[in-house]
N, C-alpha and C positions, 0 to 999 in steps of 0.2 A: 504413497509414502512421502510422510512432511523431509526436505532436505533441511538442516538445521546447520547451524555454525555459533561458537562462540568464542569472540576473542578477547582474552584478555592477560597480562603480562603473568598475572602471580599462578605457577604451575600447581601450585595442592588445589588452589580455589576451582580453575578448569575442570581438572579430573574428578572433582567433589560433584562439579556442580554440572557435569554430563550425566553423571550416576541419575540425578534428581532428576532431570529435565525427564530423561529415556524414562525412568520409574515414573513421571507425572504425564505422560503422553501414554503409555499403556496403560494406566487407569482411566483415560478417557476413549480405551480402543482404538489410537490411533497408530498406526506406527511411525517409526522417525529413523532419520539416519542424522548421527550428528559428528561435526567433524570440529575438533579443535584446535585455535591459534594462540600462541602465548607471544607471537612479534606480530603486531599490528602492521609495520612495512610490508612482510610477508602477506600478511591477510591484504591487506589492500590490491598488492599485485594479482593474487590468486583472483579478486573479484572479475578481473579479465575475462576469467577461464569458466568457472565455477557460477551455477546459480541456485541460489538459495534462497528457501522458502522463507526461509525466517533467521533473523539474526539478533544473537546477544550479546552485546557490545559495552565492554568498558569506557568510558567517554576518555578519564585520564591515564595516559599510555606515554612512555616515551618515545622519541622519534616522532610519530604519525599519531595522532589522538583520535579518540573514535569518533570527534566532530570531523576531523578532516575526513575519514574513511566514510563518515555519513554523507559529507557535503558530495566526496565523486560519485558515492551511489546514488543521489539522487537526481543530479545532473547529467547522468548516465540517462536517467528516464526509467531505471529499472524500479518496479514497486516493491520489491521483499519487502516485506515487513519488521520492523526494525523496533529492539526495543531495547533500551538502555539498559545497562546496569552500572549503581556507581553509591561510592559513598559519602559524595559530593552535593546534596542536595539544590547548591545555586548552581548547579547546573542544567535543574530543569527548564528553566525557562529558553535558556540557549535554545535546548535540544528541540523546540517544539517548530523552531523552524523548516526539520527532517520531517515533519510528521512522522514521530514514533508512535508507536500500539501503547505502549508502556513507559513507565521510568520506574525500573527498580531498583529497592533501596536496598544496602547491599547487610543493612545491620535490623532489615526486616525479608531477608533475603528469601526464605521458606516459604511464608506468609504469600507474598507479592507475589513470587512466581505460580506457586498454587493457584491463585487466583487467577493470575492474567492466562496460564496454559487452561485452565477450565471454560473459561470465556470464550479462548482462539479455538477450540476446539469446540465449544457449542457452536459457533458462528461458521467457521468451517462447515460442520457437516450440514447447517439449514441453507447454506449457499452454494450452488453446483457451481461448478467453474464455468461453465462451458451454455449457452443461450441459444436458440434455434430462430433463425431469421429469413425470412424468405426475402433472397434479391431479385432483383432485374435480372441475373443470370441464372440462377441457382434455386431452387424451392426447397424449404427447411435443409437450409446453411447452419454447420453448428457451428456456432461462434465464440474463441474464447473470449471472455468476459473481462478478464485483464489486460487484452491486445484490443480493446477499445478505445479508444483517446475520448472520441467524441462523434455525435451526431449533430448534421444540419442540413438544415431546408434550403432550400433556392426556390423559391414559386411554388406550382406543387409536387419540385423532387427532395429526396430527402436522401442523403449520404452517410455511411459509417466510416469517418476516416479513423487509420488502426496506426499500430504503434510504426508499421511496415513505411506508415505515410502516402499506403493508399487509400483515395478517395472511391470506394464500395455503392453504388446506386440501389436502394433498396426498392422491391418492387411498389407499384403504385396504392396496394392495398392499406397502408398505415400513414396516419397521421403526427405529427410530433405530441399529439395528447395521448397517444396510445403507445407511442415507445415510450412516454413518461410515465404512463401509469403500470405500463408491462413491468417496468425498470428500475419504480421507485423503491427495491427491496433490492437493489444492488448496488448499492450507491452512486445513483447517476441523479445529478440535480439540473435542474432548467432555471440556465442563468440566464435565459434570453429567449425569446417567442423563437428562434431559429436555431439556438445552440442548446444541446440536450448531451451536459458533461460529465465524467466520471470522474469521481472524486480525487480519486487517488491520483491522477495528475497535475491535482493542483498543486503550484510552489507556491503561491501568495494570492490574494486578494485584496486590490489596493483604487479607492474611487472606484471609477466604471469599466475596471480592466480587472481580469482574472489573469495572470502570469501562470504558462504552463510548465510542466518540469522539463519538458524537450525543447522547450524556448518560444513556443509560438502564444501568442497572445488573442485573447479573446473579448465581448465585450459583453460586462455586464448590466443589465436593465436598470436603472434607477427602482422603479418598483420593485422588483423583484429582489435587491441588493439586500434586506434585512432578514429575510428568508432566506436567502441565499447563505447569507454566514451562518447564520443560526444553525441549518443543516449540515453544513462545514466541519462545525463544530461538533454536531452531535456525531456526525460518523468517524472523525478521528477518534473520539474517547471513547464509540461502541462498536465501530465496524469499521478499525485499519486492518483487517484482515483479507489475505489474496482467496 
C-alpha cells in the first residue's frame, strides 16, 4: 500500500483532491492510504514521525511554505517522492532543486495528475523495491533498493554503503561492470571507475563533485561527467519514483 500525504492550506481543494488521487490510484490497481494537512507547520512537524511514499505539496502556504517543508525533507536524506502542486508557475524552477516527480498545475489540475499517477504507477510496479545480493557474509541478501546510498571499490573489494552508514563487503564474485549493468534499470549511475550511485541521493552536481543529500561528497570523472548529467536528468523527469 502507497502511504500518500497532501498539504495544502485551502480545505475544499484537500478533500476534493484526495477523492481524485484514491479514484486515480485504484484505476491503476494500486492501493493507497492518504492522509491530509491543511497547516503546513503541522505537516512539517508530523514529517518526524510519519513516512510517506509520496507527497503533494502546495509550494505557497503561510507560515512554512512547501519549499521550506521540501528543503528539511531532503536534508533529512529521506527520498519520498515529492510532487508539487501550485498555481504559481515561476515557481518551477525553484522547485527543481528538491528533485520533484512533478510540478502540477493547479488550473490543469486533472489533466497533470492523471498523468503523473499513471506514470508513478507504471514505474512502480516495473521496479521491485527490494535487489538480492550476495555479500561476504550473507548469500542472496535482499536488499532494499532505496537504503542504498552507493557502491565502491577499494582494489578488488567492492562495498554497499546504505543509508544506515554502513559500509557492507560484497562477496568477491562481482565486479563494478556487473553491478552497473545489473543496476542500470534502477537508477544507479557510474560517476566514477570506483563509485556506482543511486540517483536519488543526489542534491547537486557541480565541476568534479557530486554533493550528496546526507552531506557526504563524492567525486566525479571528468569523462564520465556529460553522461553523468545527462542521466541525471533523464531519471528525475522519468524515474523519481521510490
Amino acid at each position: 500500500m502507497i502511504q500518500i500525504a497532501i498539504c495544502d492550506d485551502e480545505k475544499v481543494f484537500v478533500e476534493m483532491y484526495k477523492k481524485e488521487i484514491i479514484h486515480l490510484f485504484k484505476e491503476c490497481d494500486v492501493e493507497c492510504c492518504v492522509d491530509i494537512y491543511t497547516d503546513s507547520k503541522i505537516f512539517q512537524s508530523k514529517l518526524n514521525f510519519n513516512n510517506y511514499d509520496l507527497i503533494f505539496m502546495d509550494i505557497n502556504m503561510p507560515e512554512v511554505t512547501g519549499i521550506q517543508v521540501a528543503s528539511k525533507l531532503r536534508s533529512s536524506g529521506a527520498d519520498t517522492t515529492l510532487v508539487f502542486v501550485s498555481n504559481h508557475d515561476h515557481f518551477v524552477f525553484e522547485s527543481f532543486r528538491y528533485s520533484p516527480y512533478r510540478f502540477i498545475r493547479k488550473n490543469n489540475l486533472l489533466n497533470d495528475t492523471a498523468e503523473m499517477i499513471r506514470t508513478f504507477c507504471d514505474i512502480l510496479k516495473k521496479r521491485p523495491s527490494h535487489i538480492l545480493l550476495d555479500l561476504e557474509s550473507k548469500k542472496d541478501s535482499l536488499e532494499n533498493v532505496s537504503h542504498i546510498v552507493y557502491f565502491y571499490s577499494i582494489r578488488h573489494d567492492i562495498f554497499l554503503y546504505n543509508t544506515h552508514k554502513d559500509s557492507i563487503r560484497l562477496a568477491h564474485t562481482y565486479t563494478m561492470e556487473q553491478l552497473e549493468d545489473k543496476l542500470k534499470d534502477r537508477g544507479f549511475i557510474r560517476i566514477h571507475k570506483t563509485y556506482l550511485l543511486n540517483f536519488k541521493w543526489i542534491l547537486r552536481i557541480q565541476s568534479s563533485t557530486v554533493y550528496l543529500k546526507d552531506g557526504n561528497e563524492l567525486p566525479l570523472s571528468r569523462a564520465r561527467s556529460d553522461t553523468v548529467k545527462k542521466e541525471y536528468q533523464r531519471l528525475l523527469r522519468e524515474g523519481g519514483v521510490l
